[in-house]
KEDO-727632 format. One record per residue: residue in three letters; x, y, z of N, C-alpha, C in turn; residue number from 0. Coordinates in steps of 0.1 Angstrom, whole numbers. Atoms other than C-alpha are relative to their C-alpha. Layout:
// residues N
<site 'ALA', <X, Y, Z>, <X, Y, Z>, <X, Y, Z>, NUM>
...
END
This chain:
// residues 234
<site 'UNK', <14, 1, 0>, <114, 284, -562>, <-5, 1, -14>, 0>
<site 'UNK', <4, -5, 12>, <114, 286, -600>, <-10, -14, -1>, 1>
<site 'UNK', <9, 10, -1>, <82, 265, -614>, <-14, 8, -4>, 2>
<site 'UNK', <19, -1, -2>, <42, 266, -620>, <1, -4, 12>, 3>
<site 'UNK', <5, 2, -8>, <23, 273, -592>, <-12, 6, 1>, 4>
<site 'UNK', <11, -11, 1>, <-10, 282, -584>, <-2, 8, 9>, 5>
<site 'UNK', <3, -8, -8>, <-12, 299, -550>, <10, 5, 2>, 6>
<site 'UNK', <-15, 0, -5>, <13, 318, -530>, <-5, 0, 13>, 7>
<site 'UNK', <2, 3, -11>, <14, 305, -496>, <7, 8, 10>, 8>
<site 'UNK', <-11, -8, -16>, <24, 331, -466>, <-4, -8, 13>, 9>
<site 'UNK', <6, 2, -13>, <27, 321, -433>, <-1, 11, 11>, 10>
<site 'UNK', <0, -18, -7>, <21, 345, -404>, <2, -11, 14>, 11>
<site 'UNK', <-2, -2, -12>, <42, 333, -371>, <2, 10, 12>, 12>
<site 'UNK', <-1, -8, -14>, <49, 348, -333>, <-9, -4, 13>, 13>
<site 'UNK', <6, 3, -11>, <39, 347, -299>, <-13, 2, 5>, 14>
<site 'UNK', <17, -1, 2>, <3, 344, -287>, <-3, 13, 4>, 15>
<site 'UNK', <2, -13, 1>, <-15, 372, -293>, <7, 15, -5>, 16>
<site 'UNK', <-9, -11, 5>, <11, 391, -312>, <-8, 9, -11>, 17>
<site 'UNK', <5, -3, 13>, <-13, 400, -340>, <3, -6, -15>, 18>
<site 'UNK', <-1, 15, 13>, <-13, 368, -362>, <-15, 3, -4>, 19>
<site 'UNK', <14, 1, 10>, <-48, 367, -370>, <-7, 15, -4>, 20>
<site 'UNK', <5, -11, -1>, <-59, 402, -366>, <10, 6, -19>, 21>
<site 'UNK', <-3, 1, 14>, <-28, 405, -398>, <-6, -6, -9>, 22>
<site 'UNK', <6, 12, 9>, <-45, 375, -414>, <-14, 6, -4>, 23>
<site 'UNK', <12, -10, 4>, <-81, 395, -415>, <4, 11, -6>, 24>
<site 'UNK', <2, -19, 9>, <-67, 430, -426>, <4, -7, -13>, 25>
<site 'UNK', <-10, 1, 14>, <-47, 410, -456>, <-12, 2, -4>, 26>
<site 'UNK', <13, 3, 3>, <-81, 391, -459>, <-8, 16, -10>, 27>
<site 'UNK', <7, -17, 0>, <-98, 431, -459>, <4, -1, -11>, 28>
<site 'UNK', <-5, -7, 12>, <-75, 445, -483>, <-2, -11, -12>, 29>
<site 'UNK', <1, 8, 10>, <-75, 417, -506>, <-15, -4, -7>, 30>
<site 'UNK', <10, 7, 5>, <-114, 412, -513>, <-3, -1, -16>, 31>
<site 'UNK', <5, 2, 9>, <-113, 410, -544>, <10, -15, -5>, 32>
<site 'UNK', <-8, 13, 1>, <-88, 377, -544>, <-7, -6, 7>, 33>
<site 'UNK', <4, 15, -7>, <-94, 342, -536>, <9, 0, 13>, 34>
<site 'UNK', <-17, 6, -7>, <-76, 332, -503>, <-12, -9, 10>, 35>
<site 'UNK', <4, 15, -13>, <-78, 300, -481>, <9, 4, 10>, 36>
<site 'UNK', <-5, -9, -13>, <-72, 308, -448>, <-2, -15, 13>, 37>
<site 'UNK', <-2, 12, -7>, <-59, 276, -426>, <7, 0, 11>, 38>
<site 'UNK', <-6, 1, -12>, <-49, 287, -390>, <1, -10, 7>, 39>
<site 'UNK', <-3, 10, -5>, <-32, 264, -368>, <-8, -5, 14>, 40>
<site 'UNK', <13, 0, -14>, <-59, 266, -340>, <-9, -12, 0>, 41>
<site 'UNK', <13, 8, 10>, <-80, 243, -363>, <7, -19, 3>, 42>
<site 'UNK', <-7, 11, -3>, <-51, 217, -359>, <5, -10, 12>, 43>
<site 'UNK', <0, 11, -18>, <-47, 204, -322>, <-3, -11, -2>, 44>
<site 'UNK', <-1, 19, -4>, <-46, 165, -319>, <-19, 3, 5>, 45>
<site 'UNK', <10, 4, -10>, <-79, 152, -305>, <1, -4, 13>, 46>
<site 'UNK', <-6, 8, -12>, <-77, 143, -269>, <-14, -8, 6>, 47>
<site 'UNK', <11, 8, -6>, <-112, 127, -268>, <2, -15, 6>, 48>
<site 'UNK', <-4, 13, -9>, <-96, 94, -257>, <3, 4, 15>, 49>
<site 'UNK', <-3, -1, -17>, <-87, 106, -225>, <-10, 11, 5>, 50>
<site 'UNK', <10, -2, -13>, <-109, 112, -194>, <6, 18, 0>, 51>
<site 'UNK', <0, -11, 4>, <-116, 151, -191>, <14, 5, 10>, 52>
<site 'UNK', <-12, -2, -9>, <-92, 155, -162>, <15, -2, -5>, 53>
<site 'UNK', <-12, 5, 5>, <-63, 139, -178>, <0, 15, -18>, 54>
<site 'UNK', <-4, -9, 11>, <-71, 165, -209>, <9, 15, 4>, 55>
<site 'UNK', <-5, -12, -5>, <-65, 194, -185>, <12, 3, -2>, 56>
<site 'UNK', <-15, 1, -2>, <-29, 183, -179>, <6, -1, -10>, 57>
<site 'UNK', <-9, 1, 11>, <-18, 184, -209>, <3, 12, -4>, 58>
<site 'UNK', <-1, -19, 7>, <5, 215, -226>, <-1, 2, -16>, 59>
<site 'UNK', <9, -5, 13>, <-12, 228, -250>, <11, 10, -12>, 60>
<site 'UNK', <-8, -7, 9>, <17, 249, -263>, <11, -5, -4>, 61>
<site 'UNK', <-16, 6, 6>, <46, 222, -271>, <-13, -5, -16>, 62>
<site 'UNK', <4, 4, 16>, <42, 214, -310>, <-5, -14, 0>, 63>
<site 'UNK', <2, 12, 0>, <36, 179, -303>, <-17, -4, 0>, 64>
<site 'UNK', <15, 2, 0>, <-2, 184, -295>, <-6, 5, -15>, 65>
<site 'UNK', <2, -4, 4>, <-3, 199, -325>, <1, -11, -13>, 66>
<site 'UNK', <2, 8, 10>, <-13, 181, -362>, <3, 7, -12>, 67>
<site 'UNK', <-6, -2, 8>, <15, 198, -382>, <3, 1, -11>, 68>
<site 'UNK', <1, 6, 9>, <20, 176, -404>, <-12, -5, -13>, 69>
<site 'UNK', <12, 3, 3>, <-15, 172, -414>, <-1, 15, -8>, 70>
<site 'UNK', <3, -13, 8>, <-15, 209, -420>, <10, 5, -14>, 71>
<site 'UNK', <-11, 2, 9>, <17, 207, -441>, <-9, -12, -16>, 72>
<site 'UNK', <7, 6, 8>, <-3, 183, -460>, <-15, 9, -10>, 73>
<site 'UNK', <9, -8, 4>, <-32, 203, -467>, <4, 13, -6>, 74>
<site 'UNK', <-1, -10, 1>, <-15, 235, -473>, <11, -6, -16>, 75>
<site 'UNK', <-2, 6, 8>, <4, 214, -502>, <-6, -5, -9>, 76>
<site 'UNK', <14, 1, 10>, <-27, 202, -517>, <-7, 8, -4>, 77>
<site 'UNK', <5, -15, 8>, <-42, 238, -522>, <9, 3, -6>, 78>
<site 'UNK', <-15, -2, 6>, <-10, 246, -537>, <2, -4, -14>, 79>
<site 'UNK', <-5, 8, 12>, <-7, 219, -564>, <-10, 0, -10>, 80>
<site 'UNK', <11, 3, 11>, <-43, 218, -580>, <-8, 13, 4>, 81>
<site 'UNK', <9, -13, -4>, <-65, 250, -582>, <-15, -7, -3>, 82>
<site 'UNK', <16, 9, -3>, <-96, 230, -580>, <-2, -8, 11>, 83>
<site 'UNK', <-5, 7, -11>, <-82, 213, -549>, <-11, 3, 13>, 84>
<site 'UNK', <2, -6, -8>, <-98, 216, -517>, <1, -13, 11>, 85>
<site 'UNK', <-6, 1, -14>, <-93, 204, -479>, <-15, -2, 8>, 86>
<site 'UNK', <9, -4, -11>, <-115, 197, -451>, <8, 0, 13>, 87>
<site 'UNK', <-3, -6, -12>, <-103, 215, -424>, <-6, -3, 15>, 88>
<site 'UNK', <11, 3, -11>, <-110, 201, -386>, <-3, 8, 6>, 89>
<site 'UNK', <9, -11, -7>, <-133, 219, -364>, <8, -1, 15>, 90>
<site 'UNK', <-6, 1, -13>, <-116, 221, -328>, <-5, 6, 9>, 91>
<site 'UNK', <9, -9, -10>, <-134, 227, -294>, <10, 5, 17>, 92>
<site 'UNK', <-9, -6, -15>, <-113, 244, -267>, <-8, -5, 10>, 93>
<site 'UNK', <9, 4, -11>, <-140, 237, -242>, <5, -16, 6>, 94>
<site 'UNK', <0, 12, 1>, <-137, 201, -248>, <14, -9, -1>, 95>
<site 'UNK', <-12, 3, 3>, <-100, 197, -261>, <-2, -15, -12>, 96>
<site 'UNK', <4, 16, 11>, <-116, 173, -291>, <-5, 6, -12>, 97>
<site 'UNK', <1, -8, 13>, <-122, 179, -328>, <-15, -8, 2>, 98>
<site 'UNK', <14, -1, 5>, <-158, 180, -340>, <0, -12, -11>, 99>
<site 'UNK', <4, 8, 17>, <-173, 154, -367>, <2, 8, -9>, 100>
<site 'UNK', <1, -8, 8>, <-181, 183, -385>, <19, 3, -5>, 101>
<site 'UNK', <-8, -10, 6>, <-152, 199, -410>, <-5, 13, -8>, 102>
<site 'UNK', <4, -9, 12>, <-150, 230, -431>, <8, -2, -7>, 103>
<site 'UNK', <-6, 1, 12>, <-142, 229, -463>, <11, 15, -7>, 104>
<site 'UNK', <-2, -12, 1>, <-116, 251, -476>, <4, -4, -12>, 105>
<site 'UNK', <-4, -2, 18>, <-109, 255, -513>, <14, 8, -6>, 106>
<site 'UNK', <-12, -3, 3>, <-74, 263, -533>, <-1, 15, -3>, 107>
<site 'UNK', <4, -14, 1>, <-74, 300, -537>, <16, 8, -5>, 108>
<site 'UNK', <-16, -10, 2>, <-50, 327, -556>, <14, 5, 16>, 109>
<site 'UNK', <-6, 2, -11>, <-37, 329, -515>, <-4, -7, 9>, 110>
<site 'UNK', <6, 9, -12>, <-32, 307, -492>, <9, 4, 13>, 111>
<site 'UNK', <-7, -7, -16>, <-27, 320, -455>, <0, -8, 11>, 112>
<site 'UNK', <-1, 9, -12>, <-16, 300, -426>, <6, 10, 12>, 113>
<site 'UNK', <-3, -13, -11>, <-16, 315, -394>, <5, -9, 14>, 114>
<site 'UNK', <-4, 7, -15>, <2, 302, -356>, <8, 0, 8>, 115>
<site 'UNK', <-10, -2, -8>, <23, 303, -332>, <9, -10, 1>, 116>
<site 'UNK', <-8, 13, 1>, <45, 273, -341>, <1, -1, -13>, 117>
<site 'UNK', <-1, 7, 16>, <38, 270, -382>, <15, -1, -5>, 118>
<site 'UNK', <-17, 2, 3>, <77, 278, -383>, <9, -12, 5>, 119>
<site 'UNK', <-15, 7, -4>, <92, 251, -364>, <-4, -15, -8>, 120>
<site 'UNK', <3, 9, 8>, <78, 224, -389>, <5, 1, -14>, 121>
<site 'UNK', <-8, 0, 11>, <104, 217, -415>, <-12, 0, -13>, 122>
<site 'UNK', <11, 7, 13>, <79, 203, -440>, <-10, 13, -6>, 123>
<site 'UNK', <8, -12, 0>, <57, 235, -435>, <6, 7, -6>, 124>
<site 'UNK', <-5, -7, 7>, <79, 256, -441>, <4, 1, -12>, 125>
<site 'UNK', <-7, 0, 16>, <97, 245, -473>, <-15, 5, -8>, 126>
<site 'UNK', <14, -1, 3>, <57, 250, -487>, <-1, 14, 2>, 127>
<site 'UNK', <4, -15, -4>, <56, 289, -474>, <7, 5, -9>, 128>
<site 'UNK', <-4, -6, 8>, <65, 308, -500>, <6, 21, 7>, 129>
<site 'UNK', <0, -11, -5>, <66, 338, -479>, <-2, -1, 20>, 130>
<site 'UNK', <1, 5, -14>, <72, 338, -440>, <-2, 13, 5>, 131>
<site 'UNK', <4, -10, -10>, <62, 366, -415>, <2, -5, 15>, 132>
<site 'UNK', <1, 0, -17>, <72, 368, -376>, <-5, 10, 3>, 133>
<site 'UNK', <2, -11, -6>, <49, 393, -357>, <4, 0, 14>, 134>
<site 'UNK', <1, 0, -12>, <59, 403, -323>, <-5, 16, 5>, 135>
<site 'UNK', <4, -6, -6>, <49, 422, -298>, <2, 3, 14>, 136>
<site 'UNK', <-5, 5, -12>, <57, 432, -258>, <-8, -5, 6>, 137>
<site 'UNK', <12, 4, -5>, <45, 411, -238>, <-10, 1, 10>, 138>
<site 'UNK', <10, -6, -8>, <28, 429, -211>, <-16, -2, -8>, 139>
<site 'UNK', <13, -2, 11>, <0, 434, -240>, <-3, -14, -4>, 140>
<site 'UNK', <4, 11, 6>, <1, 403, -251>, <-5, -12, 12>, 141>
<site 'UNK', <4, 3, -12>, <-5, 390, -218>, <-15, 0, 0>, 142>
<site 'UNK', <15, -4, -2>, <-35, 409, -213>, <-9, -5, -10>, 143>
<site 'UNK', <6, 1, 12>, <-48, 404, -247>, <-5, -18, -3>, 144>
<site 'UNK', <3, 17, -3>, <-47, 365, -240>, <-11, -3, 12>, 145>
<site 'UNK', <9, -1, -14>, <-67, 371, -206>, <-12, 3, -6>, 146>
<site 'UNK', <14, -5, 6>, <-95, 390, -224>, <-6, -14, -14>, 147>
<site 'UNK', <9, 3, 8>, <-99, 368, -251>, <-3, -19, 3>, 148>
<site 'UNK', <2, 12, -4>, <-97, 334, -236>, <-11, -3, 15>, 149>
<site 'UNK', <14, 3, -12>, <-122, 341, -206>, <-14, -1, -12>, 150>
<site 'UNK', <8, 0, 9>, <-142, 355, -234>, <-9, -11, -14>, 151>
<site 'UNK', <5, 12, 9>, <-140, 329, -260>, <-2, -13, 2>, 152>
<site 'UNK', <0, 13, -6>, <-130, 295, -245>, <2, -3, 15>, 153>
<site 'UNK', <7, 6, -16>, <-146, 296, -209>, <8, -1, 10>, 154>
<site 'UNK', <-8, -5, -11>, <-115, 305, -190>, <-4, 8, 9>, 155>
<site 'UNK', <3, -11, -8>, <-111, 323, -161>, <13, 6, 3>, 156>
<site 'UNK', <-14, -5, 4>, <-81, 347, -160>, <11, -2, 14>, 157>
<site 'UNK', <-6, 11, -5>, <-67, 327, -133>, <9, -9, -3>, 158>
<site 'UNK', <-4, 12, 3>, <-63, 296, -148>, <10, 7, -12>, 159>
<site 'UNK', <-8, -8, 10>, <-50, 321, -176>, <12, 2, -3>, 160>
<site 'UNK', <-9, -1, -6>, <-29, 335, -158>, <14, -13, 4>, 161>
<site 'UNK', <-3, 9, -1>, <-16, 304, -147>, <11, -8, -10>, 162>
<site 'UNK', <-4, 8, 12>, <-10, 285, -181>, <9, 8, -6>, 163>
<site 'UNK', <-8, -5, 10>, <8, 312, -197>, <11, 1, 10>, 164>
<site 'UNK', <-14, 4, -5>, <38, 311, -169>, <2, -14, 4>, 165>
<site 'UNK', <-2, 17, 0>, <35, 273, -167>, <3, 0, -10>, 166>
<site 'UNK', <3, 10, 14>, <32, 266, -206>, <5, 5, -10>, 167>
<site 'UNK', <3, -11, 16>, <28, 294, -230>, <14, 7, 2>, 168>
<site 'UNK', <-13, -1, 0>, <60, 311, -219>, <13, -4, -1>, 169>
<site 'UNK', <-9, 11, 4>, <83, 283, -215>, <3, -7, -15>, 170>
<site 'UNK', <-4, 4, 11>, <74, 273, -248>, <2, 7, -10>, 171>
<site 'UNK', <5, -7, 15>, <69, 304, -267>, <19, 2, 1>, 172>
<site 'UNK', <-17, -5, -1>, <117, 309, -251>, <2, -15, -6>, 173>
<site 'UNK', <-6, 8, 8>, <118, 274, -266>, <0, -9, -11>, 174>
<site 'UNK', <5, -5, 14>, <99, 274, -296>, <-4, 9, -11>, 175>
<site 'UNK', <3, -11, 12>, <89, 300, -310>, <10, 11, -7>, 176>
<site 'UNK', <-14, -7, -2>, <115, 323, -301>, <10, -2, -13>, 177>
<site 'UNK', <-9, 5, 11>, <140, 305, -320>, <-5, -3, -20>, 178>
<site 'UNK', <0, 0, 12>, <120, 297, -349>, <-1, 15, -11>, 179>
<site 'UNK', <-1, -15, 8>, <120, 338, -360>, <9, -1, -11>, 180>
<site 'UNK', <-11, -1, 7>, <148, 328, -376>, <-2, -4, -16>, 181>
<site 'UNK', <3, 4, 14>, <131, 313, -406>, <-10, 9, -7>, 182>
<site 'UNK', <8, -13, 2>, <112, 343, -413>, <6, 4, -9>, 183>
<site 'UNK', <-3, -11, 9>, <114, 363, -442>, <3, 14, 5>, 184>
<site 'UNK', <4, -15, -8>, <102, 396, -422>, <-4, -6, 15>, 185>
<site 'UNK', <5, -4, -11>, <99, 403, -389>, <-5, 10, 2>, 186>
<site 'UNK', <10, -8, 0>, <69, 426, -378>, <-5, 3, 9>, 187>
<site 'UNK', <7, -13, -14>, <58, 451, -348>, <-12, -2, -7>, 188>
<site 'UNK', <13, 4, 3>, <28, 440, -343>, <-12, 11, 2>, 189>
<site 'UNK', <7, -10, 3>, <13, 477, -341>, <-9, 3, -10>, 190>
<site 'UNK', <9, -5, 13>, <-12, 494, -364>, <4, 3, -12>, 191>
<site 'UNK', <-8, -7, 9>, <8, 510, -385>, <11, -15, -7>, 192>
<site 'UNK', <-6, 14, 7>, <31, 475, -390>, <-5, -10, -7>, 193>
<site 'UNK', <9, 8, 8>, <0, 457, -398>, <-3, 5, -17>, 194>
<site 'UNK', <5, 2, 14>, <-11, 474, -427>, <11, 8, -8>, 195>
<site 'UNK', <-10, 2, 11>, <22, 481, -441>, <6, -13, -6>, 196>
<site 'UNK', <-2, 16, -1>, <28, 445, -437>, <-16, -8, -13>, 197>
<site 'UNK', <10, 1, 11>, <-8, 438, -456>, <0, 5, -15>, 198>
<site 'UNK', <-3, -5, 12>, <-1, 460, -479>, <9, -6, -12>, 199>
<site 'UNK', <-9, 6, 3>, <31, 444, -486>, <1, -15, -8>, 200>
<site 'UNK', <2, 12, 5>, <17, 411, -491>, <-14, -1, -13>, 201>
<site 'UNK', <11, -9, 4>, <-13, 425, -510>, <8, 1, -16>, 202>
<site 'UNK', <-7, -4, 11>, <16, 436, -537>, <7, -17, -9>, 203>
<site 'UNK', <-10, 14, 7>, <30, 400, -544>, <-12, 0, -9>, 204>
<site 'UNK', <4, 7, 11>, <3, 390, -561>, <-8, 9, -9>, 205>
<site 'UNK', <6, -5, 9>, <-5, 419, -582>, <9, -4, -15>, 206>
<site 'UNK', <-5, 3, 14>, <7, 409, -622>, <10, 13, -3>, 207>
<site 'UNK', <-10, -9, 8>, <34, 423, -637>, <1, -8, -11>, 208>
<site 'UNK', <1, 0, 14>, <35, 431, -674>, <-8, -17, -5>, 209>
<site 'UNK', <7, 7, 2>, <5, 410, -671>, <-2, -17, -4>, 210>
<site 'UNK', <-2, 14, 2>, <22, 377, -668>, <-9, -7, 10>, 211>
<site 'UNK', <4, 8, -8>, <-3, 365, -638>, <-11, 8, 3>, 212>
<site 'UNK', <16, -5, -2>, <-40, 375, -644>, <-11, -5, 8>, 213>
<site 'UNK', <6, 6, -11>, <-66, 370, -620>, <-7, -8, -2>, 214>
<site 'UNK', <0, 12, 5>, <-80, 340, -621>, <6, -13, -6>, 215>
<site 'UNK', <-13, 10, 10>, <-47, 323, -634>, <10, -4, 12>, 216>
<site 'UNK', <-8, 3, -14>, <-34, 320, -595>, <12, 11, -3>, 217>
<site 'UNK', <-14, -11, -2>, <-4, 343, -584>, <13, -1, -7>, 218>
<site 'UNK', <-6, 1, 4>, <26, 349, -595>, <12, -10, 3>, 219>
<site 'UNK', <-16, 11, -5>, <60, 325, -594>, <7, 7, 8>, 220>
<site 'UNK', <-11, -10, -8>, <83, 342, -567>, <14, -10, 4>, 221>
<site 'UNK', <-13, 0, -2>, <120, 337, -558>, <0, 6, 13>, 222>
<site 'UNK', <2, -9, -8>, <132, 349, -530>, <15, 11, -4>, 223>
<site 'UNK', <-12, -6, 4>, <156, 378, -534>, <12, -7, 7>, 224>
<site 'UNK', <-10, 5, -9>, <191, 379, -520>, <-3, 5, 15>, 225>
<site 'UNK', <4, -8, -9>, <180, 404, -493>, <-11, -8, 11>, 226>
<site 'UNK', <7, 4, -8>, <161, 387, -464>, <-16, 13, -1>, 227>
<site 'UNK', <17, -13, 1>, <118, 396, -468>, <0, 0, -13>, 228>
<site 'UNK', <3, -7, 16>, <125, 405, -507>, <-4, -12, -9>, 229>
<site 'UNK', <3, 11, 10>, <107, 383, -529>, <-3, 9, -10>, 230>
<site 'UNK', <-3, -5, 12>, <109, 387, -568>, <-12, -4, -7>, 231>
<site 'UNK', <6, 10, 12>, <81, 376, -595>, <4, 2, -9>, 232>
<site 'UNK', <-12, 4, 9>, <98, 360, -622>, <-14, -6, -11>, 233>
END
């Protein structure tokens, strides 16, 4: 990984609701005084406004395929290369299963955080992550924690919830996600205590040593050690 760069790109995989985003805000927290672009994969879903709303139902929402990967691999390479760079990010409507006209714009920033439950099984992504993270969690909790927030936020009912996650979300989290832990730098208990030693942790890459990467000058170059997780700046 030796080279100029301007950001450093972590990703934050695991299974739904493991505490992917909930890490991605505390870094957020701890870090306010850094730039960071923050490009969860939620944002990325296909459109499925071509098809009749019925036909959107049936579709599974948790194979990588509905997912616009590659696009994000793209984007997350373009903040990366130019620190003046920026992205428009699609807007995505659960309700609807169709992206919005509207984008947001996201801008190249001393970090760049990608967050999902799949960002690992995408070759192209990965090589781009300078830093990988698996959170898990059991999944009793993670269960639940999917029921409360998907009645709540995208108009579910914990039925159909119920439902989808032993139809969809399980099947694909033993034959996707699962396996992709493997490209992880760290793996991480998705507890309180794992989060913000895990924040912390990430928090530390991009402070300067002997003032070779000042702020405003983007982060530092990293390596990864020999040690699985141990990255160096060089």
């Amino acid at each position: 990984m030796a080279g100029k760069r301007f950001s450093l790109a972590v990703g934050i995989a695991g299974p739904t609701c493991a505490g992917k985003t909930t890490l991605a805000y505390r870094i957020i927290q701890l870090l306010a005084r850094v730039q960071v672009g923050y490009l969860p994969q939620d944002a990325y879903y296909k459109d499925q406004g071509h098809l009749p709303p019925y036909a959107r139902e049936r579709i599974n929402y948790d194979h990588p395929a509905v997912l616009d990967l590659d696009l994000l691999a793209v984007h997350v390479e373009h903040l990366k290369g130019d620190p003046n760079s920026q992205v428009d990010m699609p807007v995505y409507d659960y309700a609807t299963h169709t992206r919005g006209l509207a984008t947001r714009i996201v801008k190249s920033a001393q970090l760049i955080l990608v967050e999902g439950t799949l960002i690992l099984t995408n070759e192209a992504l990965r090589c781009l992550l300078d830093y990988k993270i698996y959170i898990d969690y059991p999944e009793d909790i993670r269960l639940r924690r999917r029921m409360e927030r998907d009645v709540a936020e995208r108009g579910r009912t914990e039925k159909s919830v119920r439902e989808q996650y032993y139809s969809t979300v399980k099947p694909m989290y033993e034959e996707f996600v699962v396996p992709s832990q493997q490209y992880a730098d760290k793996i991480v208990f998705g507890d309180e205590d794992g989060m913000e030693v895990e924040a912390s942790f990430v928090g530390s890459l991009l402070r300067p040593r002997n003032g070779e990467a000042r702020r405003g000058e983007g982060g530092p170059v990293l390596k990864m050690g020999v040690d699985r997780g141990v990255l160096v700046a060089v």
